[in-house]
C-alpha positions as semicolon CSV with decimal commas, in nm:
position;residue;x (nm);y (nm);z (nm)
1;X;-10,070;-3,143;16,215
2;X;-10,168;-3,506;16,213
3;X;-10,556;-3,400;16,193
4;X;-10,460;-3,146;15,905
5;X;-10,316;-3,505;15,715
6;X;-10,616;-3,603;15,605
7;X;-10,770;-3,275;15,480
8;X;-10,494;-3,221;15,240
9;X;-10,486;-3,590;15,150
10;X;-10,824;-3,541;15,018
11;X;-10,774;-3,180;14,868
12;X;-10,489;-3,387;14,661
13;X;-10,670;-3,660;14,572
14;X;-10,931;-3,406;14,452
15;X;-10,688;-3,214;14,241
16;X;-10,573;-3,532;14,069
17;X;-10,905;-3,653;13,994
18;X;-10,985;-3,282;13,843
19;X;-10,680;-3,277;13,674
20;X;-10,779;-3,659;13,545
21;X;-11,099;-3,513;13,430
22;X;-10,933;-3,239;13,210
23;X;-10,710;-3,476;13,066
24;X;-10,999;-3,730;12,988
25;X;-11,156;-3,433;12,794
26;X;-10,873;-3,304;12,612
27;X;-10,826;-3,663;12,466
28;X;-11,149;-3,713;12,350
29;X;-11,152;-3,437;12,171
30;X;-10,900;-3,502;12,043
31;X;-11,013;-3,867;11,906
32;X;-11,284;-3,733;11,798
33;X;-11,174;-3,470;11,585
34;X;-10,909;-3,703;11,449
35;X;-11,122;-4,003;11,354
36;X;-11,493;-3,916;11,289
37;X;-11,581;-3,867;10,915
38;X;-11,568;-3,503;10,848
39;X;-11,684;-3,340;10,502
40;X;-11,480;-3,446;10,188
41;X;-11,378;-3,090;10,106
42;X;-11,129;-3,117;10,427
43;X;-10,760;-3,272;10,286
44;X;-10,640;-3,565;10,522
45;X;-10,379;-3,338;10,641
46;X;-10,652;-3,056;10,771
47;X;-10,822;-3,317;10,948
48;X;-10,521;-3,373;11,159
49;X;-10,460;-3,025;11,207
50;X;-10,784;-2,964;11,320
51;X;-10,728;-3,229;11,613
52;X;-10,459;-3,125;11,689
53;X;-10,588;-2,728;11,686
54;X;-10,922;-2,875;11,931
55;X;-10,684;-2,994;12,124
56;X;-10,510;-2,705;12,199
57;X;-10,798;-2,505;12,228
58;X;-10,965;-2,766;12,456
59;X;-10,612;-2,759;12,682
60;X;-10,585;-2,379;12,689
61;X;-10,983;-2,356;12,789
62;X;-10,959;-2,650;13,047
63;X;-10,592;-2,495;13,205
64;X;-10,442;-2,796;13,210
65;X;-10,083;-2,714;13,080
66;X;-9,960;-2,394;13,066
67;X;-9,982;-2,218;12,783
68;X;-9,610;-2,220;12,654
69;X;-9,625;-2,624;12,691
70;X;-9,955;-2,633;12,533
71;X;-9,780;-2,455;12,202
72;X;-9,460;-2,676;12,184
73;X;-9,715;-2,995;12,259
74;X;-9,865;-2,873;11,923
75;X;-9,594;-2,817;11,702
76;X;-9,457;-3,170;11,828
77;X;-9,822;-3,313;11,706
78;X;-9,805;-3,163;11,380
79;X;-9,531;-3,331;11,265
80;X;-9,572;-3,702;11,441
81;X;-9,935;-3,681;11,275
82;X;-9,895;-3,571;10,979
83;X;-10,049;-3,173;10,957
84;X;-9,778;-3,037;10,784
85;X;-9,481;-3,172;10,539
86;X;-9,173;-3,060;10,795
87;X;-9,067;-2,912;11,050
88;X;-8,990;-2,627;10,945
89;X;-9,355;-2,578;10,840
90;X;-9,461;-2,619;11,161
91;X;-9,166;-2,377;11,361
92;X;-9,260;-2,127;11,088
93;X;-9,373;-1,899;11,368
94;X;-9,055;-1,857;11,547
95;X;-8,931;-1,738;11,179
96;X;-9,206;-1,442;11,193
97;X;-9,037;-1,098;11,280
98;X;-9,331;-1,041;11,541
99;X;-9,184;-1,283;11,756
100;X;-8,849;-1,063;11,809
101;X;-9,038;-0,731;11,768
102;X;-9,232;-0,943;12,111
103;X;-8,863;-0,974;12,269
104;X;-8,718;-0,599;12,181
105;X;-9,036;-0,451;12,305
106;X;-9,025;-0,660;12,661
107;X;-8,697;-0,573;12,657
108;X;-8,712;-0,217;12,669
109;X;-9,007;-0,279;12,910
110;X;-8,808;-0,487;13,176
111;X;-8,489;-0,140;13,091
112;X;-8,769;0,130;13,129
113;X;-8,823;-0,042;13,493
114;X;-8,512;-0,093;13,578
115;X;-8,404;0,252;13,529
116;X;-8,685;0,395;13,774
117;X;-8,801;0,534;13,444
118;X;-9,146;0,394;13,472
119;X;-9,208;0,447;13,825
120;X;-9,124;0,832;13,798
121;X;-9,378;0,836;13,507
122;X;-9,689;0,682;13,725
123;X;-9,588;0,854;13,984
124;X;-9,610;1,168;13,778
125;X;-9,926;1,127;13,647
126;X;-10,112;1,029;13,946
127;X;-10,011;1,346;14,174
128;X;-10,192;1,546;13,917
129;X;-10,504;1,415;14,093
130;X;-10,478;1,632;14,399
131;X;-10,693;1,408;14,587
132;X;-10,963;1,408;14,414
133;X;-11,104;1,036;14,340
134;X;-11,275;1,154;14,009
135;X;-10,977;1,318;13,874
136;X;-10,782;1,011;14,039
137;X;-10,950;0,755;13,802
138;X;-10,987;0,981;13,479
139;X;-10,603;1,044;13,514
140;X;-10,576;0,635;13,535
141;X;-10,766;0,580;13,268
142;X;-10,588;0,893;13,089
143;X;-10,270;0,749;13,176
144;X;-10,249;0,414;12,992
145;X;-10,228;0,572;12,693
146;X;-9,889;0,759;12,738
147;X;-9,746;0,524;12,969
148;X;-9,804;0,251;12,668
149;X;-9,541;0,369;12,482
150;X;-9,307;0,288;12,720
151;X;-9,430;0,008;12,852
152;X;-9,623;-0,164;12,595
153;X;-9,768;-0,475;12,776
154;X;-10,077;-0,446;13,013
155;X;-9,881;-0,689;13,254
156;X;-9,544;-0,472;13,280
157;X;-9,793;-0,153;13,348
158;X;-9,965;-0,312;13,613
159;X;-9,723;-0,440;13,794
160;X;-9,595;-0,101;13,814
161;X;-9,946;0,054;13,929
162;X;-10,095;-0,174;14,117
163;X;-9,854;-0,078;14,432
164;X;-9,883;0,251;14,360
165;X;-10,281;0,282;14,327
166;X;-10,256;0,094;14,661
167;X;-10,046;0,300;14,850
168;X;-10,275;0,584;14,748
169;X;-10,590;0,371;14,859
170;X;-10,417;0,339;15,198
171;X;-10,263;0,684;15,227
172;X;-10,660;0,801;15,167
173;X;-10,731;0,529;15,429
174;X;-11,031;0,322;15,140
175;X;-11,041;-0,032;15,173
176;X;-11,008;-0,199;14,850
177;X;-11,293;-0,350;14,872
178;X;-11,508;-0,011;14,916
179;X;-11,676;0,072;14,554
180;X;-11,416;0,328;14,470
181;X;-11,147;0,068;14,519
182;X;-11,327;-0,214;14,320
183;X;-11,358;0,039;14,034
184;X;-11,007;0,158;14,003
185;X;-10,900;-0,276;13,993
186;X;-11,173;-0,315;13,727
187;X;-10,991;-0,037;13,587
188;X;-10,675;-0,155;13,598
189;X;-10,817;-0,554;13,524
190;X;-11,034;-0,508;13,219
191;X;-10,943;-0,144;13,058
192;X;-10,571;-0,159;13,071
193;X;-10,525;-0,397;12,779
194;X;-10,725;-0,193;12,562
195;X;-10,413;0,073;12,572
196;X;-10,237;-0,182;12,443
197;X;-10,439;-0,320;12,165
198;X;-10,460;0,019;11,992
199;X;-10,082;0,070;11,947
200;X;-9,875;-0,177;11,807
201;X;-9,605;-0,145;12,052
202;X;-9,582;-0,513;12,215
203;X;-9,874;-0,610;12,404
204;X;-9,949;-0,979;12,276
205;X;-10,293;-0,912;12,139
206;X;-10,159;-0,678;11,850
207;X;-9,849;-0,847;11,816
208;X;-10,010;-1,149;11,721
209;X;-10,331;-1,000;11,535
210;X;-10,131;-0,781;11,319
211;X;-9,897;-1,107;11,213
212;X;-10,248;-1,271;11,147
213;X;-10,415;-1,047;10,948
214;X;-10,060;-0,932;10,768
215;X;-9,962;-0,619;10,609
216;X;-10,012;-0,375;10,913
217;X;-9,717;-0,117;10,996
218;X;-9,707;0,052;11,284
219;X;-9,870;0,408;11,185
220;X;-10,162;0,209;10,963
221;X;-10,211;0,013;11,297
222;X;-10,302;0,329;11,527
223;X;-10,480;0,430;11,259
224;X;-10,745;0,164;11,204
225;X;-10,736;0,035;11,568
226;X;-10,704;0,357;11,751
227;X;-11,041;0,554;11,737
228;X;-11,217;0,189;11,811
229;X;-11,026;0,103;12,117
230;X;-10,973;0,454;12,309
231;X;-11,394;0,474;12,234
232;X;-11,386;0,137;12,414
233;X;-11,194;0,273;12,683
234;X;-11,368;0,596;12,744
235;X;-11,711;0,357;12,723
236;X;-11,611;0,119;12,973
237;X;-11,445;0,455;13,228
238;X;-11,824;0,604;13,197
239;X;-11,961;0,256;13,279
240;X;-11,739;0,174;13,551
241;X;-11,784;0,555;13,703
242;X;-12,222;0,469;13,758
243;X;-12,177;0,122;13,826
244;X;-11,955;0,246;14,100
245;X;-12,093;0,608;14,171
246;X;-12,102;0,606;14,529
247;X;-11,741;0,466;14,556
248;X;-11,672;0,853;14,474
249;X;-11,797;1,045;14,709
250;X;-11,567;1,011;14,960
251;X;-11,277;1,245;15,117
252;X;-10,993;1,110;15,144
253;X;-10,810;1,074;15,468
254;X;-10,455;1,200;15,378
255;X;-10,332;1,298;15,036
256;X;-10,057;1,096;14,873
257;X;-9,751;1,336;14,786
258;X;-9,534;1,187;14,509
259;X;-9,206;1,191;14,573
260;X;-8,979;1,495;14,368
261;X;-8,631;1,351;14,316
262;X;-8,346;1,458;14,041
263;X;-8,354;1,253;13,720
264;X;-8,104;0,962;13,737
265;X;-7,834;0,881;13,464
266;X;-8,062;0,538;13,367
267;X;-8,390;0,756;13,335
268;X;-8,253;0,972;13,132
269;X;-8,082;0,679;12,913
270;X;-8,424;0,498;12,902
271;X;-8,583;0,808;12,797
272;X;-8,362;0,904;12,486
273;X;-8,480;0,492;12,379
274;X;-8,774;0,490;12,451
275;X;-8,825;0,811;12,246
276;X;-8,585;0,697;11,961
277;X;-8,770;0,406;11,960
278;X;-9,146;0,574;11,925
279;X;-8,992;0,838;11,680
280;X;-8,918;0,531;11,471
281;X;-9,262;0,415;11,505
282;X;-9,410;0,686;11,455
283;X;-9,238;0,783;11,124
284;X;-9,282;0,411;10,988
285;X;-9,422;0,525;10,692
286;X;-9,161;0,698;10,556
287;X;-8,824;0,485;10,628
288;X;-9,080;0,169;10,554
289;X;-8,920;-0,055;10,840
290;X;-9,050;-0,338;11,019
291;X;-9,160;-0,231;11,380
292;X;-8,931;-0,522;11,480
293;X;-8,637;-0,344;11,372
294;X;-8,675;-0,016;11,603
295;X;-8,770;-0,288;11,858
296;X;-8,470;-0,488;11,842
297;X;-8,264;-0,196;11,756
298;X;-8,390;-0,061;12,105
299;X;-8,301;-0,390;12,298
300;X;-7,954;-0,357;12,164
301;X;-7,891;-0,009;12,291
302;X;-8,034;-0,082;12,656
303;X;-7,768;-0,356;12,651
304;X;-7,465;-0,179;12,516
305;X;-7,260;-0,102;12,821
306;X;-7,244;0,320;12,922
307;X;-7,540;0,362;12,684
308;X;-7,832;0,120;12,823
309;X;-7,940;0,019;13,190
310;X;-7,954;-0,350;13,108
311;X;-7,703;-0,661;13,151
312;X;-7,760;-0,979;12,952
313;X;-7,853;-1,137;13,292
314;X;-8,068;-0,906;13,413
315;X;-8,236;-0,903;13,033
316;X;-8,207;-1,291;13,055
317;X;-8,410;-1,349;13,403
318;X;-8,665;-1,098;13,326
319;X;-8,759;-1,135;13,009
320;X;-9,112;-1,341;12,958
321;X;-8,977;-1,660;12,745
322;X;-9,283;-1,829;12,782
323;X;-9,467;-1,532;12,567
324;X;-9,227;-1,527;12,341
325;X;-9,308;-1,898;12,339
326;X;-9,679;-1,895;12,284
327;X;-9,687;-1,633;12,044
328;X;-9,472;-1,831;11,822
329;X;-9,690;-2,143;11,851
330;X;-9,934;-2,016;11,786
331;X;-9,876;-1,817;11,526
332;X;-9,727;-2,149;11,342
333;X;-10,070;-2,369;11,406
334;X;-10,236;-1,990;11,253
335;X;-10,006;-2,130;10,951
336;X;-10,114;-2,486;10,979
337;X;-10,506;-2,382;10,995
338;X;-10,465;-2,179;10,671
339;X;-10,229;-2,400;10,460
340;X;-10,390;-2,712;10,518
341;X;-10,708;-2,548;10,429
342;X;-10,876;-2,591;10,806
343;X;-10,966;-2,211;10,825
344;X;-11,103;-2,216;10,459
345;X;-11,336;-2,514;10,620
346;X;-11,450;-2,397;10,895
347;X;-11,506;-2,056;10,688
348;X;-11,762;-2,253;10,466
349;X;-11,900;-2,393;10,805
350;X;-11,978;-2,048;10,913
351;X;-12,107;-1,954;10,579
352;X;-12,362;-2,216;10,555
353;X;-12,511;-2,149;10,906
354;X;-12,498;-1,769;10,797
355;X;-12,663;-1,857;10,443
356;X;-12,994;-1,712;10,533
357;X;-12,823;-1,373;10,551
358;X;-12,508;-1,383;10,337
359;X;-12,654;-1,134;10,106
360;X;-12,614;-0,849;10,349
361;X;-12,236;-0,772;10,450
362;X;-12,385;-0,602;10,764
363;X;-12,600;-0,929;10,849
364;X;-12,278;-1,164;10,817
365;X;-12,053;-0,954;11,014
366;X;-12,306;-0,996;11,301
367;X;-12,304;-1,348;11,314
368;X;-11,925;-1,355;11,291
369;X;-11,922;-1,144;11,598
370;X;-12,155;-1,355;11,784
371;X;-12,016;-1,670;11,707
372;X;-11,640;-1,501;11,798
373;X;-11,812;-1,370;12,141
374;X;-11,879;-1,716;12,208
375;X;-11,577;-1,834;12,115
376;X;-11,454;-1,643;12,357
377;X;-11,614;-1,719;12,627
378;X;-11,474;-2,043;12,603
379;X;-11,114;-1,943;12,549
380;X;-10,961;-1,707;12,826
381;X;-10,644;-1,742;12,637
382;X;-10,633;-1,461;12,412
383;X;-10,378;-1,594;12,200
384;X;-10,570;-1,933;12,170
385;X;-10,874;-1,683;12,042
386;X;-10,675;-1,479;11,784
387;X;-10,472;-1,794;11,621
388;X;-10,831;-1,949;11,612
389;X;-11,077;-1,646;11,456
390;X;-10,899;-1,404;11,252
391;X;-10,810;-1,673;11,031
392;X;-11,130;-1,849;10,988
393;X;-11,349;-1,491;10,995
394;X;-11,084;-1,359;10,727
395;X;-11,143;-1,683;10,514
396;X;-11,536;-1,681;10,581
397;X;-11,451;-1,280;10,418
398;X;-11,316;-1,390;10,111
399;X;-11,591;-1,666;10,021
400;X;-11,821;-1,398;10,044
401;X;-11,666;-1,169;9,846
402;X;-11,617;-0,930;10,154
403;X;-11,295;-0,735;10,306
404;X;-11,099;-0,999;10,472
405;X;-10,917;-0,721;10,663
406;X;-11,213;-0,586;10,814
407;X;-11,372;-0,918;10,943
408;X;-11,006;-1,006;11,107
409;X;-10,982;-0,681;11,296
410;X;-11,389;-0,752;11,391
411;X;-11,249;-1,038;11,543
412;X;-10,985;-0,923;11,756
413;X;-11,215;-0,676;11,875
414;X;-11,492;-0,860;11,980
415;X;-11,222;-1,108;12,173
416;X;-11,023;-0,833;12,345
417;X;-11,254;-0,643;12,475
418;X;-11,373;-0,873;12,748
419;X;-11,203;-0,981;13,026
420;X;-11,453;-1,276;13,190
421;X;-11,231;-1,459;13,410
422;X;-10,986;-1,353;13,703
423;X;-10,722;-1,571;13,538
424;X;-10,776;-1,462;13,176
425;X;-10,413;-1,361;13,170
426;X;-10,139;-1,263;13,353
427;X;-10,206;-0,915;13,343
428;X;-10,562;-0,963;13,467
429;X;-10,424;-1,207;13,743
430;X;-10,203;-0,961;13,878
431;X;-10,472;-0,733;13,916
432;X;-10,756;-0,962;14,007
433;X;-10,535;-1,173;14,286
434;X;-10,638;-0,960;14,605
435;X;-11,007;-1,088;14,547
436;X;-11,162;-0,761;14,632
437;X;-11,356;-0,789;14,324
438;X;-11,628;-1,103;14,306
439;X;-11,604;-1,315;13,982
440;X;-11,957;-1,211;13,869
441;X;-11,832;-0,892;13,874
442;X;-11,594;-0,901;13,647
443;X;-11,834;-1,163;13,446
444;X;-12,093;-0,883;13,412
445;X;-11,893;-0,612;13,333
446;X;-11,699;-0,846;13,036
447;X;-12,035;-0,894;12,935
448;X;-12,132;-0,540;12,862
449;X;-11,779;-0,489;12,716
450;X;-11,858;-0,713;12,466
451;X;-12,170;-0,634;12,368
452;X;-12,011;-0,245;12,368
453;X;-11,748;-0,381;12,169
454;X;-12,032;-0,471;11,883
455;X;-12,172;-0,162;11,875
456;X;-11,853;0,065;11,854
457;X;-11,792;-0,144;11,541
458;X;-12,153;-0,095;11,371
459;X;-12,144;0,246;11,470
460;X;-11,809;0,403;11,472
461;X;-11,550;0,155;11,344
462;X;-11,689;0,064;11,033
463;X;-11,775;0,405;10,912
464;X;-11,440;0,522;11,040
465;X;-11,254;0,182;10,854
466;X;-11,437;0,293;10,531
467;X;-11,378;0,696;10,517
468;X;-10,970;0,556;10,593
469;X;-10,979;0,327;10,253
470;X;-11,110;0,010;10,389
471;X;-11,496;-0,056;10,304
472;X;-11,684;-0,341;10,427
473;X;-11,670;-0,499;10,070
474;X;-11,457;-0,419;9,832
């Protein structure tokens, strides 16, 4: 023990001087942003949001707070500097109705858990493989889109999975580090989300994208975003199937058996929700409410004693506050950006390094997605990315003369179709945290994600976004 002292003396000592580092950087930035002449066209007032926007940025990038602290650290800035005129400007975003369509919907994921609902579902699905490891990962991929409704984020499902895809490795005695393994966590690490990005049922990337780019209901959502995303998931399944190929030619050692029980009382009460709740969605277009309200509506009835499977307590401790947290955040420094004229700015910024091709629509769009592929590379935070790009690519949109809607949902595109880090989010840590997969692995694979990502939107989303009323220009 006393030769161990000064081995973690020194891994402390490192850690400080790391974290030192970060916080050297952040402040900088910072600085610099808030003091160095900047163009006249930016108001006093966007210069100061811009700091204080770099500096969250530069924080969620660098991981030095987390990111629910990074958000409130904002909003505090904002008003001791000057960005906006109140505070109530800058807390608009806990006043947006995403935030508490965010807490119904992880509500009635942590009550479709609870209830053994979700469990019985995966369970379900995956026996329908009959041990075959083709069939095994086509049914996973297959599977996030039903299982989405009912449990909207990417985090909730894979926590749910992950034990049982593992069981099944062991039960078919594969390490999880064979190929077959490592393709079923890329799987489950990078494709996942994409479920969850093409229905706007919780997951934080829609949530927040669709209060960004405004005026999206539910059904007008799947819609625009679902032909794009489910091509980006059967893309990445066919690229993940040959990069892995001979991860599937094995037999497995035992089958796995799900378990047949009777349906319990909560299952079925987490059911008739869940399905009230989708019906609601679903018919959107005709009783013209908010998709908060079946949310919320939904949360209320898993908490009303002899109807739900929830107590306040159990809602309380296992609901995700911090998400609830960021999104709001950052949705209010989304607010900041545009009022104060920062994402009008930057916009013209863009423009001017695009000038050589702002005549052609097709030519602009390009460079947006470049520059927003870099972007995010630099941001694993995928909140950070969408409070950061839709507004500036929708502003670059209407300079030009061009569909602000389409260069938004461009945006979120490009950003969420890559996961390149291990700890790009919880959903991807959860996944991700038994190492069996190396970190240039999952670089390389984000890599051709992206770059997939651009063409489904050259070649199928645009032409789709246009026959559905929404042309590249207007």
């Amino acid at each position: 023990m006393v030769r161990c002292a000064p081995f973690l003396e020194k891994i402390s000592q490192d850690l400080d001087a790391r974290a030192a580092g970060k916080a050297m950087v952040v402040l900088v930035v910072f600085l610099i942003l808030l003091f160095a002449p900047l163009p006249e066209n930016l108001s006093w007032e966007g210069q100061r949001v811009l700091a204080v926007v770099g500096l969250a940025v530069t924080i969620w990038i660098t991981d030095l707070l987390s990111p629910a602290q990074t958000g409130i650290l904002a909003i505090v800035l904002l008003v001791l500097f000057g960005g906006v005129s109140d505070i109530d400007t800058a807390v608009s975003g806990f006043g947006s109705p995403v935030a508490y369509f965010l807490i119904g919907i992880l509500g009635l994921g942590i009550g479709v858990t609870k209830s053994g609902l979700a469990e019985r579902v995966a369970s379900m699905l995956i026996g329908w493989a009959k041990g075959n490891p083709t069939l095994l990962f086509i049914q996973m991929l297959v599977s996030f889109i039903p299982i989405t409704v009912i449990l909207p984020s990417a985090t909730t499902r894979n926590a749910i999975q992950i034990p049982v895809y593992d069981r099944i490795l062991e039960e078919w005695q594969v390490a999880f580090t064979h190929p077959f393994g490592r393709a079923v966590t890329q799987g489950l690490g990078s494709l996942n989300r994409l479920a969850s990005t093409a229905l706007l049922a919780g997951g934080t990337s829609p949530v927040v994208a669709a209060a960004l780019v405004g005026d999206m209901n539910w059904s007008r959502w799947f819609v625009f975003l679902g032909v794009p995303f489910y091509t980006l998931l059967a893309i990445g399944g066919v690229a993940l199937f040959l990069w892995y190929r001979k991860g599937f030619n094995i037999t497995p050692g035992r089958l796995f058996e799900p378990v047949s029980k009777p349906w319990t009382g909560p299952e079925k009460r987490a059911t008739a929700i869940a399905l009230l709740t989708a019906g609601l969605w679903f018919t959107d277009s005709w009783h013209g409410l908010h998709p908060a309200v079946p949310a919320l509506t939904a949360l209320v009835l898993l908490l009303t004693p002899r109807i739900g499977v929830l107590t306040w307590t159990e809602f309380e401790r296992g609901m995700d506050w911090g998400a609830f947290i960021v999104l709001a955040t950052s949705l209010s420094l989304a607010n900041a950006m545009v009022a104060s004229g920062v994402a009008h700015w930057l916009a013209d910024g863009i423009n001017l390094l695009a000038n050589p091709v702002s005549q052609s629509p097709i030519a602009v769009l390009v460079s947006l997605m470049l520059v927003c592929g870099i972007i995010r590379l630099f941001i694993p935070s995928i909140v950070g990315y969408l409070a950061f790009t839709i507004p500036v690519a929708m502003s670059l949109a209407e300079v030009l003369g061009y569909n602000p809607l389409i260069f938004g949902l461009a945006a979120l595109i490009v950003g969420d179709s890559a996961v390149f880090y291990p700890a790009a989010g919880t959903s991807a840590v959860l996944v991700y945290a038994k190492g069996n997969v190396s970190g240039p692995e999952i670089f390389r694979f984000a890599g051709f994600m992206m770059l997939a990502s651009f063409v489904v939107i050259l070649m199928i989303a645009l032409p789709w976004w246009s026959l559905v009323g929404e042309p590249l220009v207007k």
